[in-house]
C-alpha positions in Angstrom: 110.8 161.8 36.0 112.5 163.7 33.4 116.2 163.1 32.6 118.8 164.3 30.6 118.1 161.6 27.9 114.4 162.7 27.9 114.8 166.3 27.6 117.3 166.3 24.8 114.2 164.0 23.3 111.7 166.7 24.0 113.3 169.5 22.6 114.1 167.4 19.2 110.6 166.6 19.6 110.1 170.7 19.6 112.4 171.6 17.2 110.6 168.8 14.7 107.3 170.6 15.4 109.1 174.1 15.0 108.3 175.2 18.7 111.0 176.5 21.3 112.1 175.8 24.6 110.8 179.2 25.5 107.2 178.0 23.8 107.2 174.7 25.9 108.3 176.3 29.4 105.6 179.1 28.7 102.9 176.4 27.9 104.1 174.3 31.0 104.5 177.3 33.0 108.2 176.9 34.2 110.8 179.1 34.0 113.7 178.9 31.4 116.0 178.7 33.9 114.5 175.8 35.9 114.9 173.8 32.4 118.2 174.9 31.6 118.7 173.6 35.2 117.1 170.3 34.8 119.0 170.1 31.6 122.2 170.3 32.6 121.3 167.9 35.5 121.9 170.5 38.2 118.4 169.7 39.8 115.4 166.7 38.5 112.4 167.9 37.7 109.4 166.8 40.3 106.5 164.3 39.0 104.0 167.1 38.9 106.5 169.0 37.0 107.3 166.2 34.5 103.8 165.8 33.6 103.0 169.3 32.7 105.7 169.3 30.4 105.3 166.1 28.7 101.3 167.8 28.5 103.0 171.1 27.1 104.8 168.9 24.6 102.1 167.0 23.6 99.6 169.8 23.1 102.7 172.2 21.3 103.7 169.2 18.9 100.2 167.7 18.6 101.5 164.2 19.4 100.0 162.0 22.1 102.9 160.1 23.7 103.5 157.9 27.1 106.6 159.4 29.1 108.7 156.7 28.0 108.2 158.4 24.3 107.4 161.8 24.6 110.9 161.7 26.7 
């Protein structure tokens, strides 16, 4: 699952690869909101959930990662 830690991770990750939030949750096809949620720890992201973004990541940024490093 996707923390706090991780997601400040992904979205350096992003921001390295000059994508957006917006790009990623698009791609992953979540709302904004439900990140800015999970970002601000207000709710946890499911598994299902956590591994379309980390596969949104991966295919925005090009990088192949494990959860433990795309997080």
């Amino acid at each position: 699952m996707l923390g706090q830690a991780e997601i400040a991770k992904i979205e350096e990750r992003l921001n390295d690869a000059g994508k957006s939030v917006a790009e990623l949750c698009r791609e992953a096809k979540i709302a904004e909101t439900t990140w800015g949620r999970w970002k601000r720890g207000d709710f946890h992201p499911s598994f299902s959930k956590s591994e379309a973004v980390l596969g949104a990541v991966n295919r925005l940024t090009g990088n192949k990662a494990t959860a433990d490093e795309a997080a």
